[in-house]
C-alpha positions in Angstrom: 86.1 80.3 107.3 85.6 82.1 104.0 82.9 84.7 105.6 85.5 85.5 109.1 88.2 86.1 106.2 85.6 88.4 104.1 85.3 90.1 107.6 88.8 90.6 108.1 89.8 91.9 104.8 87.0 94.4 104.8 88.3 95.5 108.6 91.6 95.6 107.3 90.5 97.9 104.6 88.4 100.4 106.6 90.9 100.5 109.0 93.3 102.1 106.6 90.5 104.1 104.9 90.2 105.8 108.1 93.2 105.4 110.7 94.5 109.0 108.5 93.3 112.4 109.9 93.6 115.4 109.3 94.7 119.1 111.3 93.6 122.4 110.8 96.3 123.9 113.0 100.3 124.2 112.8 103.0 125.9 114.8 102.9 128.8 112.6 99.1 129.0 111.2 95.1 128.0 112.1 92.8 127.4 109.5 89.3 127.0 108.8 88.9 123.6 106.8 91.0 120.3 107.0 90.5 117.1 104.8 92.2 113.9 104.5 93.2 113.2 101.1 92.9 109.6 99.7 96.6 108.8 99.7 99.8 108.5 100.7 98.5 109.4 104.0 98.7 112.9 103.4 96.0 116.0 104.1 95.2 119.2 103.7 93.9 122.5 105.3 93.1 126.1 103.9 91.0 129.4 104.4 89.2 130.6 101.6 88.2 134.6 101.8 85.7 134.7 99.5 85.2 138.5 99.4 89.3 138.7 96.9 89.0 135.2 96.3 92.4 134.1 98.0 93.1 130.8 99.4 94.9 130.0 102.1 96.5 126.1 102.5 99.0 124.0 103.9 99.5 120.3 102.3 100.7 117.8 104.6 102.8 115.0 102.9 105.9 112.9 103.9 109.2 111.5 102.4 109.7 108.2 101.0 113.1 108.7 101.1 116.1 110.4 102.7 116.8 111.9 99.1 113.3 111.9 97.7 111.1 114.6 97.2 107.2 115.7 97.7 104.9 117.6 95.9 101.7 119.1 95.5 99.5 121.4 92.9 96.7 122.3 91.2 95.5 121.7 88.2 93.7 124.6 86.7 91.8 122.4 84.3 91.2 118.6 84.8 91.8 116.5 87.9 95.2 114.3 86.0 99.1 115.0 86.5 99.4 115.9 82.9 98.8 120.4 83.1 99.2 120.8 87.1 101.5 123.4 88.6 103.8 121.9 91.2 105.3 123.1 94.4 108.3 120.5 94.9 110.1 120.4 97.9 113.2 118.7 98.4 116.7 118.9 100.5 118.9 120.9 98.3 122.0 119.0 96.8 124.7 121.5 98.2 123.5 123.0 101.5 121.0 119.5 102.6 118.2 122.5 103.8 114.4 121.9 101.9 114.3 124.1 99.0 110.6 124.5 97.4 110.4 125.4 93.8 107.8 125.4 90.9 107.3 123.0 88.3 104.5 122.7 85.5 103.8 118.8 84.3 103.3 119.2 80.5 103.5 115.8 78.5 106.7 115.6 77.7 107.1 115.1 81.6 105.0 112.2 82.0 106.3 110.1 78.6 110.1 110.7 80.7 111.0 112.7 77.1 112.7 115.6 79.1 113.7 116.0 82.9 111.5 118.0 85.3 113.1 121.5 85.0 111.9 124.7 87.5 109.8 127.5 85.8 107.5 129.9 87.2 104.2 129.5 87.4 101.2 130.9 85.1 99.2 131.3 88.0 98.4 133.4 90.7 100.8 132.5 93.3 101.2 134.9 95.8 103.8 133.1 98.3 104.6 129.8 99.3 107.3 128.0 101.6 107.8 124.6 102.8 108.8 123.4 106.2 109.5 120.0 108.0 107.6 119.1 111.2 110.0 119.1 114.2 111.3 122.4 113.6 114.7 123.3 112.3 116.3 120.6 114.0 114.5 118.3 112.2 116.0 116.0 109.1 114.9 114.5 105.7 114.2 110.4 106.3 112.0 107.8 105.5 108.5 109.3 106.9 109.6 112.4 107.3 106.6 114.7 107.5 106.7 117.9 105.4 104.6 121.3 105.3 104.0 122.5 102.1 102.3 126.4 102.2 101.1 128.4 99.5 98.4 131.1 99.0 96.5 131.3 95.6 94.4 133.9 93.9 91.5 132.2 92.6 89.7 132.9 89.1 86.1 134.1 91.0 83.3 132.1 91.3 85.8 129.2 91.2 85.8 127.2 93.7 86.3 123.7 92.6 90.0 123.2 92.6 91.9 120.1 91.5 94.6 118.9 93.5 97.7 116.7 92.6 100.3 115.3 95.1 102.9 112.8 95.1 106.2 111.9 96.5 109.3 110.8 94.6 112.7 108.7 95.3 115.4 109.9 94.1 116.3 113.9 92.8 118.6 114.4 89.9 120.2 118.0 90.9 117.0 120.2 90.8 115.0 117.9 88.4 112.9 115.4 90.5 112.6 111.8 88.9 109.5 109.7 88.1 107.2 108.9 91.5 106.8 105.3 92.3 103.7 103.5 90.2 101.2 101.5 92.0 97.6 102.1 92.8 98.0 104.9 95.4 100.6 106.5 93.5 98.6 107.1 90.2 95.4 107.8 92.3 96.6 111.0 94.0 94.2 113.5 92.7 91.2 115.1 94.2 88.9 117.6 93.9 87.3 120.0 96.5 85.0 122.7 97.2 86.9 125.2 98.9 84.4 126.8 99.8 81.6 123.9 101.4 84.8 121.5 101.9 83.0 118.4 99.8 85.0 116.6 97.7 83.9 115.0 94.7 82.7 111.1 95.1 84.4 109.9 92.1 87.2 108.9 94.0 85.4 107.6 96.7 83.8 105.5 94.8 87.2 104.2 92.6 88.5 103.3 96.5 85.1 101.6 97.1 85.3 99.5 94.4 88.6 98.6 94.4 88.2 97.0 97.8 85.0 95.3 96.5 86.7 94.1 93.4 90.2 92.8 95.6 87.9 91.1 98.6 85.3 89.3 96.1 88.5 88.1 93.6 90.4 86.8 96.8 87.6 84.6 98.0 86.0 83.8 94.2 89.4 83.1 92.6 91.8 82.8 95.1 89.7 80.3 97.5 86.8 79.0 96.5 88.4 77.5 93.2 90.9 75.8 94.7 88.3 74.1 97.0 85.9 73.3 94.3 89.6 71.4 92.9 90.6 70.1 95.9 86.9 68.5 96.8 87.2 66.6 93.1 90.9 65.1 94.1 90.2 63.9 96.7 86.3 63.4 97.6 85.2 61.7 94.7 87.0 58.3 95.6 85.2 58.2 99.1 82.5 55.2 97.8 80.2 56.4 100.8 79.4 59.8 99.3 78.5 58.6 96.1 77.9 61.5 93.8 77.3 64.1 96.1 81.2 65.0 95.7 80.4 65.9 91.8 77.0 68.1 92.9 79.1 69.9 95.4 82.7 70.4 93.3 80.4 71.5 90.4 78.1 73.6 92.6 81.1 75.2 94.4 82.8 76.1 90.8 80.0 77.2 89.5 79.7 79.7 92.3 83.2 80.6 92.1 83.2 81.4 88.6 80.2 83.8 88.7 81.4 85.4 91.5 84.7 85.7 90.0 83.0 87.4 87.1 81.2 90.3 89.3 85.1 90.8 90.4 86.3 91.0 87.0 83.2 93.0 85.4 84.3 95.5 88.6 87.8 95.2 87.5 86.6 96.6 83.8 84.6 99.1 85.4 87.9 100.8 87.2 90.0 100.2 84.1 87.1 102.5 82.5 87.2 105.2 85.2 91.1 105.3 85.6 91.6 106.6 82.3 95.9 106.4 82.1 96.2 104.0 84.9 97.3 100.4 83.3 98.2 97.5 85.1 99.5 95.0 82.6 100.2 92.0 84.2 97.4 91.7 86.7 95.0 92.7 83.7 96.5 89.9 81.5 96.4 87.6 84.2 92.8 88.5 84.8 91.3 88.1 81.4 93.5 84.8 80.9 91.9 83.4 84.2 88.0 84.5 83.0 88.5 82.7 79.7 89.8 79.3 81.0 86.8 80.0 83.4 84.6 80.2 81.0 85.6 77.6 79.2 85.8 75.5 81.9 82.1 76.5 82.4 81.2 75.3 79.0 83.2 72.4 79.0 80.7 71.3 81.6 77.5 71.6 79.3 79.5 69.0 76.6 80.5 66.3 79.0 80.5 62.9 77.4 79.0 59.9 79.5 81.4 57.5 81.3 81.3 55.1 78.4 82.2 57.6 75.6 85.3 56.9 73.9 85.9 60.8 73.9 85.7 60.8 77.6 88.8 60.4 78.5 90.5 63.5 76.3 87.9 65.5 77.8 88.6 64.7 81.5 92.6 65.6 80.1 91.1 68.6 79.0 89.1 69.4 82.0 92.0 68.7 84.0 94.5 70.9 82.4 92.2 73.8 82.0 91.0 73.9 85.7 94.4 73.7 87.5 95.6 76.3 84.8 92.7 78.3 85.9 93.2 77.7 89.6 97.0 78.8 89.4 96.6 81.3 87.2 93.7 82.7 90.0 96.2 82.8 92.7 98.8 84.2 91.3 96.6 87.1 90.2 95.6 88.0 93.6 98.7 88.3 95.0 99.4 90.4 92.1 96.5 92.4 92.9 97.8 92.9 96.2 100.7 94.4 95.0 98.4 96.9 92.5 96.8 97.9 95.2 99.9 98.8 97.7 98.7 95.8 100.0 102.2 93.9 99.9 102.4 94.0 103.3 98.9 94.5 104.6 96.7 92.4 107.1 94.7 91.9 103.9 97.4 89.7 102.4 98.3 88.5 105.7 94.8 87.2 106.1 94.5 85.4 102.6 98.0 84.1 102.8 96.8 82.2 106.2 93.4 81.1 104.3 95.2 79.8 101.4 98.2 78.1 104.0 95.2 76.0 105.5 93.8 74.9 102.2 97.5 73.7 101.3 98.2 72.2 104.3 94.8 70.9 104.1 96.1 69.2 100.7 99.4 67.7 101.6 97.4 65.9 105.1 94.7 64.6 102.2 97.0 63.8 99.5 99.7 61.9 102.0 96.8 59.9 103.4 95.7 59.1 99.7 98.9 57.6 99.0 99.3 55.5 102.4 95.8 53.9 101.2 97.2 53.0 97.8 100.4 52.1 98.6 98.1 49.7 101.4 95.6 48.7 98.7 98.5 47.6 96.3 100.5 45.3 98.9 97.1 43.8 99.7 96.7 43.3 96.0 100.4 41.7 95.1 99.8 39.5 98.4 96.0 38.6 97.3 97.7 37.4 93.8 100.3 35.5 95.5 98.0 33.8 97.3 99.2 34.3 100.7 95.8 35.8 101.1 92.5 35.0 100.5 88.7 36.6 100.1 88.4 40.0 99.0 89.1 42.3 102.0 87.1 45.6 102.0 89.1 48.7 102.3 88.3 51.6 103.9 86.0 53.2 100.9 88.8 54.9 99.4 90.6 53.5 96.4 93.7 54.8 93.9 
């Protein structure tokens, strides 16, 4: 089950990676390059003439929102919000007709001290315009596609350029308000060749591994664990198996567990390249999870012999801190789903279906656990009574 779900979540993800394309013609304008760009399913496409060092582009993006707005710009020195110069388009408050005006992101920006006012830009934009697909008849909504155009004059011999885009909620007269936060939101930067078309791998890889790190956390954490749990509830009073139900809930913890720490050293890894990106609750979650794994782990090496008087505080012990580990697991994937914008994605629909059959798996087991016991104890009263006699043997499964 657990490797057709690894299959499916890894479809699920490719399949999003590449279902986006990209166009290197419009109604107005053909160009020479086209490349998707990473999120928010949008793209771009541009001429470079490398003989004045002008760039020709057009960024497609689209509306989150009737009253939102979308934006896109370069950043003349790092690939980060903070420095970019902004073309924002958005439908004007008084007429409803896209207006398209220029913004620079200092800091004061991103820390929300100051609203987003217009000024020109510092540098060399030569004209620009912004248009929505469908023509003049067409209207701002939800998914509302957008044309952004601009042509630059590049510093020469530079053809690296940054780009920043992102799409907004809400406008407050002419200032546009913060852009939503998750995953995709704060990962909308890139950075291209112009002139070749390559783009640099460094976010390439950050998508990579944040697919790894989600796919190996949601089987490690969010399935494995809870097996390895549910095998020692109910397993280990089946007398026929003997102490093969210990070998195989330690063996399938044990796996779990160092599995779930290649996800979380990954997890570490993209905390370290996504300098400004923080995640507080799912990283909280996370390193809570690790330790009561770890201690569980270690628990393991100090476990007194059946006839210890200290054996039964540490089974208390190793109770408590496994289901708080198993929870705690759980709840951070479906967190991690919402990090990474998968809230309503085949991804989560697959794991929620996994984790549905382990539960339902768990009620069936822990109703037929209590039919036995509530058996075994009327067979008990009624042996005391004597209304029976002999010692009946059960079915091999006992309270």
């Amino acid at each position: 089950m657990l490797f057709f779900l690894f299959l499916f979540l890894l479809s699920s993800n490719l399949h999003v990676a590449f279902s986006a394309h990209c166009t290197t013609t419009t109604a107005t304008k053909t160009f020479q390059k086209c490349t998707t760009l990473p999120t928010q399913q949008a793209s771009i496409a541009w001429t470079f003439h490398p003989h004045n060092a002008t760039l020709d582009l057009v960024f497609f993006g689209t509306f989150i929102s009737p009253s939102g707005w979308v934006g896109w710009g370069i950043n003349p020195s790092s690939p980060e919000m903070t420095g970019t110069r902004a073309l924002i388009a958005f439908p004007d408050p008084n007429s409803g007709q896209i207006v398209l005006l220029p913004y620079i992101l200092d800091p004061t920006v991103k820390l929300q001290k100051n609203p987003l006012l217009s000024r020109p830009l510092d540098i060399h934009l030569l004209s620009s315009s912004a248009t929505l697909y469908g023509g003049k008849m067409a209207t701002v909504h939800n998914g509302a596609t957008i044309q952004i155009y601009a042509t630059f004059k590049l510093v020469p011999n530079k053809t690296k350029i940054n780009y920043v885009w992102n799409r907004g909620l809400y406008v407050q007269g002419y200032s546009p308000t913060i852009h939503p936060t998750t995953s995709n939101d704060l990962s909308s930067i890139a950075t291209i060749d112009v002139l070749s078309g390559s783009a640099t791998a460094q976010h390439d890889n950050i998508k990579t591994l944040k697919t790894v790190h989600g796919i190996i956390n949601a089987i490690s954490w969010g399935l494995i664990l809870p097996m390895g749990a549910v095998t020692a509830r109910y397993l280990r009073h089946i007398q026929a198996l003997g102490p093969a139900w210990f070998y195989a809930h330690a063996g399938m913890q044990l796996f779990a567990f160092f599995l779930g720490t290649v996800g979380f050293a990954i997890g570490i890894r993209l905390g370290e390249l996504s300098p400004g990106v923080e995640y507080g609750l799912h990283r909280k979650l996370g390193f809570a999870a690790f330790c009561l794994g770890a201690l569980q782990t270690l628990a393991l090496l100090f476990r007194p012999k059946t006839t210890n008087k200290f054996r039964k505080y540490w089974k208390s012990y190793h109770h408590f801190v496994g289901y708080s580990c198993v929870v705690l697991g759980v709840v951070n994937v479906f967190q991690g789903f919402e990090v990474m914008g998968a809230g309503r994605s085949y991804a989560k629909l697959g794991y929620c279906l996994g984790l549905s059959t382990l539960l339902g798996v768990c009620i069936a087991l822990e109703v037929n656990s209590w039919v036995i016991f509530c058996r075994k104890s009327k067979e008990e009263k009624l042996r005391r009574e004597g209304l029976i006699g002999g010692s009946d043997k059960g079915s091999g499964i006992h309270s």
